[in-house]
C-alpha positions as CSV (number, residue, x, y, z in Angstrom):
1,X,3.1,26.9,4.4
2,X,6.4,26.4,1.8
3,X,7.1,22.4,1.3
4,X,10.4,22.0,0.1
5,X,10.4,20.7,-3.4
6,X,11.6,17.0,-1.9
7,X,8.7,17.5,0.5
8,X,10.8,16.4,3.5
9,X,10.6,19.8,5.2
10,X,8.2,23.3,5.7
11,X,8.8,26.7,6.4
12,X,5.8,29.4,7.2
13,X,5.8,32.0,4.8
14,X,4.5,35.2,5.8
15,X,2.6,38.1,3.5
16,X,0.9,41.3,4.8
17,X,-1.0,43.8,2.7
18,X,0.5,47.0,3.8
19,X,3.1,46.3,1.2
20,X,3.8,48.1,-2.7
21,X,5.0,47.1,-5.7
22,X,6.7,43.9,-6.1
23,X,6.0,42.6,-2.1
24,X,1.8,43.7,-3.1
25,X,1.8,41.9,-6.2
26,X,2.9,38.9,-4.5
27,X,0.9,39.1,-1.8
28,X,-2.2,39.3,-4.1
29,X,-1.0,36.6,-6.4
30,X,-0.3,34.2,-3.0
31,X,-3.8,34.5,-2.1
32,X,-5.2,33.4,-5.1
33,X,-2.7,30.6,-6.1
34,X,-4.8,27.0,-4.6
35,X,-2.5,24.5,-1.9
36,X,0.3,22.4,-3.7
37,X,0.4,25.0,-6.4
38,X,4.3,24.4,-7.7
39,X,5.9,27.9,-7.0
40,X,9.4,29.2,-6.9
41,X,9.8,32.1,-4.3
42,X,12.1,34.7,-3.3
43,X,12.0,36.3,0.3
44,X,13.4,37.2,3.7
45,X,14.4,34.8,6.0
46,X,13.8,36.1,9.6
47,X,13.9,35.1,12.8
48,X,10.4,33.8,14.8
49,X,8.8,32.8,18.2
50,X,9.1,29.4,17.9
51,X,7.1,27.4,16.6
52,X,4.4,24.9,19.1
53,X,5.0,22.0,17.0
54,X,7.9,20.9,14.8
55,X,6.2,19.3,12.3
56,X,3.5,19.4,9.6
57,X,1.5,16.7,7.6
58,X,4.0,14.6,8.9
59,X,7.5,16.8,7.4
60,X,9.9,18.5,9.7
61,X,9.1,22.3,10.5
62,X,11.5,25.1,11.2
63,X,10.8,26.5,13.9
64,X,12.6,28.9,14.4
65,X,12.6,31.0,10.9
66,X,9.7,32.0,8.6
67,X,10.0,34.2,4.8
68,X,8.9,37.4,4.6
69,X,7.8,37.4,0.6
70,X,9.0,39.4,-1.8
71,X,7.9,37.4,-4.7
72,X,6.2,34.6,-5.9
73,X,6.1,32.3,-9.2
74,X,3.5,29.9,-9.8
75,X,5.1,27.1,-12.2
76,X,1.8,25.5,-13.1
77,X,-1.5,25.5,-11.7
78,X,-4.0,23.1,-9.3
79,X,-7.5,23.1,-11.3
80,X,-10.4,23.5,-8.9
81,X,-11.8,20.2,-10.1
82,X,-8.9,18.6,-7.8
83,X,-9.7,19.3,-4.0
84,X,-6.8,18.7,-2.0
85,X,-7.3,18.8,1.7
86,X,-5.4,17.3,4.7
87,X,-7.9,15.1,4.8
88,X,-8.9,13.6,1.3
89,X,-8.4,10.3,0.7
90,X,-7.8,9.5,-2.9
91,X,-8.7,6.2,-4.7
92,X,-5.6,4.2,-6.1
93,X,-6.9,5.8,-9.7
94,X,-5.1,9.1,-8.6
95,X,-2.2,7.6,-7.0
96,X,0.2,10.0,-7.8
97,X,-2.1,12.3,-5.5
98,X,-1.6,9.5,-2.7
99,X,2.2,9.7,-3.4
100,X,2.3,13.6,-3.5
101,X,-0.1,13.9,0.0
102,X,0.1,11.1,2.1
103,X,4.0,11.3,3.8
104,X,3.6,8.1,5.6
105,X,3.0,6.7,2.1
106,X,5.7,8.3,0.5
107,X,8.3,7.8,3.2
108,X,7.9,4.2,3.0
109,X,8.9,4.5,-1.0
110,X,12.4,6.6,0.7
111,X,12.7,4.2,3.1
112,X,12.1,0.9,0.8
113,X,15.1,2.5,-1.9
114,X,17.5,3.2,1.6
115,X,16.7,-0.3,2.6
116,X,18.0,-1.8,-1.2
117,X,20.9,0.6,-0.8
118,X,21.6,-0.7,2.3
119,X,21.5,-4.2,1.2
120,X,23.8,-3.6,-1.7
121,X,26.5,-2.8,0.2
122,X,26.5,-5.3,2.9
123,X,26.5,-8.0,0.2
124,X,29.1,-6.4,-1.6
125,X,30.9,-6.4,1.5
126,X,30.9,-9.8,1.7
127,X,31.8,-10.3,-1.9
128,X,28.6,-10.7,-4.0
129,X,27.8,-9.5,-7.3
130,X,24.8,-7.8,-8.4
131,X,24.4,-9.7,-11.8
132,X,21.4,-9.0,-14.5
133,X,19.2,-12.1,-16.2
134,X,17.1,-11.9,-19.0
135,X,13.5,-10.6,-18.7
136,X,12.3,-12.3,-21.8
137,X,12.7,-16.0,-21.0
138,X,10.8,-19.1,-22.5
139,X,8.1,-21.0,-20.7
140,X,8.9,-24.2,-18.6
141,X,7.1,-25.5,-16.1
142,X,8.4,-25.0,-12.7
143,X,5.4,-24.4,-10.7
144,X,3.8,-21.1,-10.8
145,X,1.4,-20.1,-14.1
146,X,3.4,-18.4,-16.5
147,X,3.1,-14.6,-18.5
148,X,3.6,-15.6,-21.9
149,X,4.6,-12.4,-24.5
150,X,4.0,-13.7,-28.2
151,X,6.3,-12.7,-30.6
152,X,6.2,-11.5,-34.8
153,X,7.8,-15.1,-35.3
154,X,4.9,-17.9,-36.1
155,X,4.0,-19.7,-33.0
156,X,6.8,-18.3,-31.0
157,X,6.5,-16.3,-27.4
158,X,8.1,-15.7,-24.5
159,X,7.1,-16.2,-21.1
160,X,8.0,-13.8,-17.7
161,X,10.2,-15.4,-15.7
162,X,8.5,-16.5,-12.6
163,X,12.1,-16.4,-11.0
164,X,15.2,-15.9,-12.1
165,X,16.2,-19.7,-11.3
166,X,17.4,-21.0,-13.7
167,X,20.1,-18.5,-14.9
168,X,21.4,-18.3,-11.6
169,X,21.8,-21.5,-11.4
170,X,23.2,-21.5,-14.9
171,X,25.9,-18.4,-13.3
172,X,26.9,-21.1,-10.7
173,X,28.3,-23.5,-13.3
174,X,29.3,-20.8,-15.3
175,X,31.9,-19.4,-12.4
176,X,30.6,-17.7,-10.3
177,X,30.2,-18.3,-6.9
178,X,28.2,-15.3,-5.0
179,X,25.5,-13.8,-7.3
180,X,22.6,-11.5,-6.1
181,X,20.1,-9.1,-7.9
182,X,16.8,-7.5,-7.1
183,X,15.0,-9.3,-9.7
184,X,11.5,-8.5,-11.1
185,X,9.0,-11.3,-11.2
186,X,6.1,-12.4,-12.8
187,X,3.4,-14.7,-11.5
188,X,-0.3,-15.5,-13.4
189,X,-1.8,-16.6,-9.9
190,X,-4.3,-15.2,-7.6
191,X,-4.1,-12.0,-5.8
192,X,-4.3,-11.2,-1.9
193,X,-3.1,-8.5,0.5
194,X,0.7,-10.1,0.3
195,X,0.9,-10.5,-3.3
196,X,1.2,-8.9,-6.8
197,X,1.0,-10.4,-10.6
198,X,4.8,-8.5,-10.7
199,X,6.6,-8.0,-7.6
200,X,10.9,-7.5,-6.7
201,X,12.7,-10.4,-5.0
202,X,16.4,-10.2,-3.6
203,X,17.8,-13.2,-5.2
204,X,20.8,-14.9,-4.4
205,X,23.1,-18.0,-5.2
206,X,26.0,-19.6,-3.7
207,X,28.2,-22.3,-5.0
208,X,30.3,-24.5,-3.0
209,X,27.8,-24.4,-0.5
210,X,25.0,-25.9,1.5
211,X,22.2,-24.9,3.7
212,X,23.9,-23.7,6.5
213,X,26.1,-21.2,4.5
214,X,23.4,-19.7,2.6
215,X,21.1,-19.2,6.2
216,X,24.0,-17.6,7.4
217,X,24.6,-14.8,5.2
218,X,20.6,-14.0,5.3
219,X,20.8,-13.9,9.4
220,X,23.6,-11.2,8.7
221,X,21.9,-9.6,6.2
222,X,18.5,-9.1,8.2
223,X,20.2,-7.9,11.5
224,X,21.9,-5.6,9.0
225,X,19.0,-4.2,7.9
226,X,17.0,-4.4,10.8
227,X,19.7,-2.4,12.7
228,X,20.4,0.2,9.8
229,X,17.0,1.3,9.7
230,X,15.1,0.5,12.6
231,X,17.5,0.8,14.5
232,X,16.9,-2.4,16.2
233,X,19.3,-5.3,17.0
234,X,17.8,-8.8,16.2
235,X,19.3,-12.3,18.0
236,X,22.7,-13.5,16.4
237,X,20.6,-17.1,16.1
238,X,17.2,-17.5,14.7
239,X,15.3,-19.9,15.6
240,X,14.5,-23.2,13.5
241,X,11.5,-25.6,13.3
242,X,11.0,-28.2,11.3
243,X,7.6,-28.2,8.9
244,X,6.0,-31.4,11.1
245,X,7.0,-29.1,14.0
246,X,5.3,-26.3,12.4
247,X,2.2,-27.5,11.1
248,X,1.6,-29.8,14.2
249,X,2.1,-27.4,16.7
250,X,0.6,-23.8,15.0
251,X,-1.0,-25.6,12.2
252,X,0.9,-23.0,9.5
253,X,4.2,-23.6,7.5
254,X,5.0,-20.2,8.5
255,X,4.0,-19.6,12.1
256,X,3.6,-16.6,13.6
257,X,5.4,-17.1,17.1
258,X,3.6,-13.7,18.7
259,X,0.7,-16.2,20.0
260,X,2.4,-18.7,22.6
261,X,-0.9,-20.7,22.4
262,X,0.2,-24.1,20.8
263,X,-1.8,-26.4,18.8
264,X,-2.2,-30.5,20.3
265,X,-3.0,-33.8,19.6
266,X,-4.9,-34.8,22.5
267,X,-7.1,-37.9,20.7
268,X,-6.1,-40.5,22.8
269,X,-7.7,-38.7,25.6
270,X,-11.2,-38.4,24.3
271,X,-14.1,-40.7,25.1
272,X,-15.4,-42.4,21.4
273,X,-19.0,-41.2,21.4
274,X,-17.1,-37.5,21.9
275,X,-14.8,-38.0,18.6
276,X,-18.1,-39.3,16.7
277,X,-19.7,-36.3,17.4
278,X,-17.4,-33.9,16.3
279,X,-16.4,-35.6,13.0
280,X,-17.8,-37.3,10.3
281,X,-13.8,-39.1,9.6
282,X,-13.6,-42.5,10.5
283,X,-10.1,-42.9,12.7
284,X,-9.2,-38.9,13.1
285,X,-6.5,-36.9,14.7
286,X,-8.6,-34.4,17.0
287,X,-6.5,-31.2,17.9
288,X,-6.6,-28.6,20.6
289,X,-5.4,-25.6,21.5
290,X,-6.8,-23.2,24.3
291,X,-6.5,-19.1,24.5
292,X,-7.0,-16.8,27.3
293,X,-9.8,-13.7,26.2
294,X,-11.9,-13.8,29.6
295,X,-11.8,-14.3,33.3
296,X,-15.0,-14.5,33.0
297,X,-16.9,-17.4,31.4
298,X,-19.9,-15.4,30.1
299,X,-17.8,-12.8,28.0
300,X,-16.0,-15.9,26.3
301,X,-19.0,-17.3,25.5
302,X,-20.5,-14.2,23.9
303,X,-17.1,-13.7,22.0
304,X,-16.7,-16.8,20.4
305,X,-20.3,-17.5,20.0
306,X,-20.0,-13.6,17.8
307,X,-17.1,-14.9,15.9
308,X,-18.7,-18.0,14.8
309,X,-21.5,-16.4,13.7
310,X,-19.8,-13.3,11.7
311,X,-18.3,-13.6,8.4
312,X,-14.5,-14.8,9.7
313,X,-15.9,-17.7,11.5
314,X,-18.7,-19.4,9.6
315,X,-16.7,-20.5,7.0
316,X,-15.0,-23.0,9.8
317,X,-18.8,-23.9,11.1
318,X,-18.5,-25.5,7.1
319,X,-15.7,-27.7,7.2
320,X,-16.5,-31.2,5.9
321,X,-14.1,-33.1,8.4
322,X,-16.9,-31.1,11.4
323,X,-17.3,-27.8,13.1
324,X,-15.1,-27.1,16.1
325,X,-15.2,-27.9,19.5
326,X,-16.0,-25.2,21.9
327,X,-15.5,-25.9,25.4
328,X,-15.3,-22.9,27.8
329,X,-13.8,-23.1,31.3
330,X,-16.3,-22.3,34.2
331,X,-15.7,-23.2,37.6
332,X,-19.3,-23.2,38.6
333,X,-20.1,-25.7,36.3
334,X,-20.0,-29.7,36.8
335,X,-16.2,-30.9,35.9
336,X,-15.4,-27.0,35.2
337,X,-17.4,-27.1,32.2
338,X,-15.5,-29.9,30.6
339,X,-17.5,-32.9,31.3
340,X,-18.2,-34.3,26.9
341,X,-14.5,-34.8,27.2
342,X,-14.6,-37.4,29.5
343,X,-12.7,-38.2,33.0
344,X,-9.1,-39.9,31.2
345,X,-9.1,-35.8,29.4
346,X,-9.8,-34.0,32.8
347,X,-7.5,-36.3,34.5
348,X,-4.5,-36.9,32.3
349,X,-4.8,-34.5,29.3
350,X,-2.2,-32.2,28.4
351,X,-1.2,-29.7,31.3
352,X,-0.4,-27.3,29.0
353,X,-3.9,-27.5,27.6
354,X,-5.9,-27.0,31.3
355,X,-8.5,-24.9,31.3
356,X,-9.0,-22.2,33.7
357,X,-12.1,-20.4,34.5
358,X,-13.3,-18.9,31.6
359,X,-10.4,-20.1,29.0
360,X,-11.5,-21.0,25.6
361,X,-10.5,-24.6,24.1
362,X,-11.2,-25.6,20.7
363,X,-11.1,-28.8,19.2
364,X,-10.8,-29.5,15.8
365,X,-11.2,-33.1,13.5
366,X,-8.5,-33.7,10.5
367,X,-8.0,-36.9,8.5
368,X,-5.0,-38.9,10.5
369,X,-2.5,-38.5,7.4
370,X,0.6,-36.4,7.2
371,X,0.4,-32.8,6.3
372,X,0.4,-31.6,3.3
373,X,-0.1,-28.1,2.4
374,X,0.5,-25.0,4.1
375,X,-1.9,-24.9,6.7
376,X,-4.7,-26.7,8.8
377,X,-8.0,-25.8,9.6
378,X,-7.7,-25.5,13.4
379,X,-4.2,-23.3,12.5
380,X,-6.3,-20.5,10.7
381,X,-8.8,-20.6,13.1
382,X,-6.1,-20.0,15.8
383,X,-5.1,-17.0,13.9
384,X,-8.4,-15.3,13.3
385,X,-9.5,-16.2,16.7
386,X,-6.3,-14.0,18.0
387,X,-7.1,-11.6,15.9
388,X,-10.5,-11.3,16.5
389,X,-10.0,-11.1,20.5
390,X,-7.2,-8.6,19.8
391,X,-10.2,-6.3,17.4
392,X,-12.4,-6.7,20.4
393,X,-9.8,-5.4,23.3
394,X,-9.8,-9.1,25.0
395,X,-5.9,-9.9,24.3
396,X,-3.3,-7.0,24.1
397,X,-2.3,-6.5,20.3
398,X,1.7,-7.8,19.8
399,X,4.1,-5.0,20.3
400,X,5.1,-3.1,17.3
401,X,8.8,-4.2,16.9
402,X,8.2,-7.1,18.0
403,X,10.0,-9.3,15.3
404,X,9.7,-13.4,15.7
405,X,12.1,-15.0,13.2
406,X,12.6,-18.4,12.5
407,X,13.7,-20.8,9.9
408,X,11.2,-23.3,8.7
409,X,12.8,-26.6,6.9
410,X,12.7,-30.3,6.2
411,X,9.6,-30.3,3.7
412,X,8.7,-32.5,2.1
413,X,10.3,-32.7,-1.5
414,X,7.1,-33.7,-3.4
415,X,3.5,-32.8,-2.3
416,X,0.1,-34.3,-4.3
417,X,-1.0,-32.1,-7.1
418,X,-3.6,-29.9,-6.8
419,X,-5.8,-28.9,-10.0
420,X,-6.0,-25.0,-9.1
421,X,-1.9,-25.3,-9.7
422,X,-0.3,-26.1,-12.4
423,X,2.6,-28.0,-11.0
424,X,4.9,-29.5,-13.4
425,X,2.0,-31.4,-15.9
426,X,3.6,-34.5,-14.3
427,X,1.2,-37.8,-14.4
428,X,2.5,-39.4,-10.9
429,X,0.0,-37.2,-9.3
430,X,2.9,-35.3,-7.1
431,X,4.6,-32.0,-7.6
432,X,7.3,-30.5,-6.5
433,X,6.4,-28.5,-3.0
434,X,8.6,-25.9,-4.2
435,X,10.0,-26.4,-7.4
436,X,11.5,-29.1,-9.1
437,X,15.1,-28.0,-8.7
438,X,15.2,-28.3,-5.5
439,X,17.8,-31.4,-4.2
440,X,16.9,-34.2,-1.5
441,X,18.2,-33.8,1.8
442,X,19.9,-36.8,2.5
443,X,21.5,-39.7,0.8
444,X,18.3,-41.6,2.2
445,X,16.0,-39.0,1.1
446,X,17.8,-39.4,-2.9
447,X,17.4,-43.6,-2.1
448,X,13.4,-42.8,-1.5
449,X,13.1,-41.7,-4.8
450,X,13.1,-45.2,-6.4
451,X,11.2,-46.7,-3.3
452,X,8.8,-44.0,-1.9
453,X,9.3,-40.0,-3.4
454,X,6.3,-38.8,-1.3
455,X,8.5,-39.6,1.8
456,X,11.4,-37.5,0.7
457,X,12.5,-34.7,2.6
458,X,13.6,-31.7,0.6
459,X,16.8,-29.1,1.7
460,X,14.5,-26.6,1.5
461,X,14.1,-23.8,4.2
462,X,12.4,-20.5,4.4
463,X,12.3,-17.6,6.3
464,X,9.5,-16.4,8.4
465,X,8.7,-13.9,10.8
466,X,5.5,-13.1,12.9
467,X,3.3,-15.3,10.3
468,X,5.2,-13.3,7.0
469,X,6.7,-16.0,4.8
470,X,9.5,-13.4,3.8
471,X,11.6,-15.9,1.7
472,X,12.4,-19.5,0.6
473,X,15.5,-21.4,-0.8
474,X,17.3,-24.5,-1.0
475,X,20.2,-26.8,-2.0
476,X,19.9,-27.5,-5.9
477,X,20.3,-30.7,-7.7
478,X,23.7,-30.0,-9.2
479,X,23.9,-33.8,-11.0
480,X,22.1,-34.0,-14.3
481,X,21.3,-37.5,-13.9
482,X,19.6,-36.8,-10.7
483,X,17.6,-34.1,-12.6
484,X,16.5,-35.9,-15.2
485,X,15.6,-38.9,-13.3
486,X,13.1,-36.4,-11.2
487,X,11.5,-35.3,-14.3
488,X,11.2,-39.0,-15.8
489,X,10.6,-41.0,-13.2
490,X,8.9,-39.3,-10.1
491,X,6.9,-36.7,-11.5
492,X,6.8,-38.2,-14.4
493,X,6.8,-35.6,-17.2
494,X,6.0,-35.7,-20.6
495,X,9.8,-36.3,-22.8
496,X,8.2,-32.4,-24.7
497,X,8.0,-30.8,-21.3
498,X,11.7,-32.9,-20.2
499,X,13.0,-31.1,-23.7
500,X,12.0,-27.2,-21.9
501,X,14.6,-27.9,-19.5
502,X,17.6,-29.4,-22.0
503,X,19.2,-26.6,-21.6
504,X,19.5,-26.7,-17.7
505,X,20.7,-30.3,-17.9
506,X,23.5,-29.9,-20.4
507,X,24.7,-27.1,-18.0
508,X,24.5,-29.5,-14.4
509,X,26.2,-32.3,-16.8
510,X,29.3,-29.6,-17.9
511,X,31.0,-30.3,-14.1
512,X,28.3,-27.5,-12.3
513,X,29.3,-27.4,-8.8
514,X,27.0,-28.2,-5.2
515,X,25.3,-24.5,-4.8
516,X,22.2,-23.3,-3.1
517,X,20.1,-20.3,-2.7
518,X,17.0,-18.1,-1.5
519,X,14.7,-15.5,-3.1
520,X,13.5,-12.6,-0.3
521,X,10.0,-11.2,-1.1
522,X,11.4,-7.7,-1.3
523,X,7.6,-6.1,-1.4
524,X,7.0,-8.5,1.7
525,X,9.8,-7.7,3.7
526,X,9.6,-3.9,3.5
527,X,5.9,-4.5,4.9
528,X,6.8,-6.3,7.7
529,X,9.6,-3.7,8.7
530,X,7.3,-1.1,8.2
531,X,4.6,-2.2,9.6
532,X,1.8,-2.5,6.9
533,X,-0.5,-5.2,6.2
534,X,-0.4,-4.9,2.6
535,X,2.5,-4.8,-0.2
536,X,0.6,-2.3,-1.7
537,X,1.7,0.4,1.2
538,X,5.2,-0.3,-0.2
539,X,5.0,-0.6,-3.9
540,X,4.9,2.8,-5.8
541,X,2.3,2.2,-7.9
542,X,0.7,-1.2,-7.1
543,X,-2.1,-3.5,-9.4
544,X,-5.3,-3.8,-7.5
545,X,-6.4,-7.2,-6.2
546,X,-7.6,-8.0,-9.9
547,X,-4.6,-7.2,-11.1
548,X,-5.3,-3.9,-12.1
549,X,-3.5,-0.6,-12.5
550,X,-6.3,2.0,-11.7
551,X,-4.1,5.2,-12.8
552,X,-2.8,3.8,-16.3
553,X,-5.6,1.7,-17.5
554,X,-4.1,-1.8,-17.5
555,X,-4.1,-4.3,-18.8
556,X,-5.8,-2.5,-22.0
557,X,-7.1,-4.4,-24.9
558,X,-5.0,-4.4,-27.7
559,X,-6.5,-3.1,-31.3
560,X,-7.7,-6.1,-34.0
561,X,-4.6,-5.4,-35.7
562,X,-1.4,-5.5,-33.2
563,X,-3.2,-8.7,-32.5
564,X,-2.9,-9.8,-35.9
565,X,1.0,-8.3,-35.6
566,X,1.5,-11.7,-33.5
567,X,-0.8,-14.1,-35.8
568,X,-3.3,-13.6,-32.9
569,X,-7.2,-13.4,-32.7
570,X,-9.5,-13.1,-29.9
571,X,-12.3,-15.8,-29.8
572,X,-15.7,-15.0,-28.9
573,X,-16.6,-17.1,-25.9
């Protein structure tokens, strides 16, 4: 079989022995040449019986033609150390022999590159320009750990921008009012299924706007995409939620909307000796939310009794606030199988929340304080315990183009630090939940920063759909004096660290205009639209999840004496 050179379509190629000369020698060369040997041919192209299938490792087949060869010329050779079969599976250290064999693979690289082209010209449709920022930046501390590149000059480096932020906020005050680019990024943090150390974001920035405008042009630009290339057509409204919405009803800041089962507070209808039971938290908030896997009580028990005990579910048996609550409707049973929570549950709890024979409700303890973070305990366990019933054919999976968007927003503007993030180095012991930039809501919301910051709401919103956080943006602080005074006087940083960002401050106090903007996780949005769990299914050549690239060798370590280039030295630990 002949693969065309840009692999997106076959043809048979035919070769007999009762040939001479030319047609011979190329019928004894084809024989010996090995599969994906790089050939240019030269033929007959004839009619044929057509064809069963019209396809072939996943390219288009003709059907209906096939060569007759007349000669063949092998451009370089396939060793026989490299076995290439339709079914080998190669390790991410041959990648390119994942790229050259695996079509879905490679056709999510076409389709990522149609997807950018098609997003180019919508916005330039609706007059944005693609504008470049500087790769080489210098380190300030907007949230994120940083890349730093040392330089020949004494004490000097660079860091990776983390985001292009700050120039494109520095373009708004500069005159311009609609600038986008697919920015690359660089991030020192941890690394999962959805995330890379370098990754692409579509990054955007309006000025003389506010929320609204900027949530606009994303809707359009989504149902763009979503119609250009899936052909699907998504709602002309999205849907919005508000982060105490979010985290109190799913327990997630980005909820996936799939699973209609909603999280509850249902405290005030337990008995006390129940709560003490559960919990070890004096005065707790005790959630609920029940899911469907059984009509029959004894295969519920058995499933969530096999969750608990396998590897996704014990962490939650080690929660310090308690283990769940596992109640499991049976009608056979004295008060259905619900007597611990008492008679003012069974008699006046949440309708919503009743329990039919052989539902599954779970209960879950968490300190009565206001949420921080992006998720609850009871909200992951919600999620896995989906999941888990969907791995074991007790709930139907969600349907494959089945797209849930919705805008989350009002969050709050400052969030207690955390020592596994580096925040803004800030004393106050709060960080920005986003990043520092990032302007108060309302003129009560700038009034809390002198009273109360942790009670500020932030005009902030991102983008998410079924569970993907694809995107997050905001209205900037456009007012120098408001900047500042963040820095100083609510997180309090150090007047060196205030200094990084003088540059950013004489450019709000030129006359820089209201403007907001998002960032899209490029890397996670093709995912989602292609249906793959991990980024890495979209990215040509990915790092592993330490950050690796397997084919190259890197990160490799540098000689004694390019570290010496920089005034460097590595210490023995």
């Amino acid at each position: 079989m002949l693969r065309s050179k840009n692999q997106t379509w076959a043809i048979q190629v035919v070769s007999t022995g009762n040939v001479e000369g030319e047609e011979a020698e190329a019928h004894v060369r084809l024989r010996t040449l090995r599969e994906w040997t790089p050939v240019v041919i030269r033929g007959k192209l004839l009619e044929r019986r057509q064809a069963k299938t019209d396809t072939f490792l996943g390219m288009k087949l003709v059907t209906d033609r096939e060569i007759s060869l007349t000669s063949i010329t092998p451009l370089n050779e396939v060793p026989s150390d490299i076995i290439i079969k339709q079914d080998t599976v190669f390790g991410p250290e041959q990648r390119h022999l994942q790229l050259r064999t695996d079509f879905e693979l490679r056709n999510n690289i076409i389709k990522r590159q149609k997807a950018m082209q098609r997003a180019r010209l919508e916005l330039a449709d609706q007059g944005w320009k693609e504008i470049e920022t500087p790769i080489l930046f210098k380190s300030t501390p907007e949230g994120a750990r940083e890349f730093l590149v040392p330089t020949r000059a004494k004490g000097l480096a660079y860091a990776l921008p983390q985001s292009p932020q700050q120039y494109k906020q520095i373009l708004m005050a500069s005159g311009f009012t609609r600038y986008y680019q697919f920015a690359r990024c660089f991030r020192d943090e941890d690394l999962r299924a959805d995330r890379q150390p370098e990754f692409t974001q579509l990054d955007m920035e309006m000025s003389f706007a506010a929320e609204e405008d900027i949530m606009a042009e994303i809707e359009r630009l989504l149902r763009a995409l979503w119609y250009r290339i899936l052909k699907q057509k998504l709602p002309e409204k999205f849907q919005r939620m508000t982060y105490q919405e979010a985290m109190a009803s799913y327990g997630s800041d980005k909820p996936d909307l799939r699973y209609d089962s909603k999280i509850q507070n249902i405290t005030q209808y337990l008995p006390a000796d129940l709560i003490s039971k559960i919990t070890p938290l004096s005065n707790p908030t005790i959630d609920a939310f029940k899911v469907s896997v059984s009509s029959d009580p004894k295969t519920t028990r058995k499933f969530i009794s096999d969750f608990l005990d396998s590897p996704d579910g014990r962490p939650f048996l080690e929660n310090p606030d308690g283990q769940p609550g596992v109640f499991v409707g049976d009608l056979t049973a004295p008060m259905q199988g619900l007597g611990p929570l008492g008679y003012q549950y069974t008699m006046e709890g949440p309708t919503d929340l009743a329990v039919e024979h052989g539902d599954l409700l779970i209960l879950q303890a968490r300190p009565d304080a206001p949420f921080a973070g992006g998720s609850t305990t009871l909200g992951n366990l919600r999620l896995a315990l989906h999941r888990a019933a969907i791995a074991h054919n007790l709930l139907p999976a969600p349907a494959a183009h089945d797209y849930k968007f919705v805008w989350i927003h009002d969050f709050p503007l400052f969030s207690p630090s955390v020592d596994s993030e580096p925040g803004q180095g800030g004393t106050a012991g709060l960080s920005a939940t986003h990043h520092p930039f990032t302007a108060p809501k309302t003129p009560a919301d700038i009034d809390l920063l002198l009273t109360d910051p942790s009670r500020a709401i932030a005009a902030h919103y991102d983008i998410v759909v079924n569970g993907v956080e694809l995107g997050g943006g905001s209205r900037r602080i456009h007012s120098a004096a408001v900047q500042e005074f963040i820095f100083r006087d609510v997180l309090k940083m150090r007047p060196e660290r205030i200094e990084d960002f003088r540059h950013l401050l004489d450019v709000l106090r030129s006359g820089c205009p209201p403007h907001c903007g998002i960032a899209l996780g490029w890397d996670r949005l093709m995912a989602v639209m292609f249906g793959r769990e991990s980024v890495r299914d979209v990215i040509a050549f990915p790092k592993s999840g330490r950050g690796e690239d397997l084919l190259v060798k890197s990160p490799n370590r540098p000689t004694v004496e390019q570290w010496g280039t920089y005034g460097l030295e590595v210490r023995k630990a």
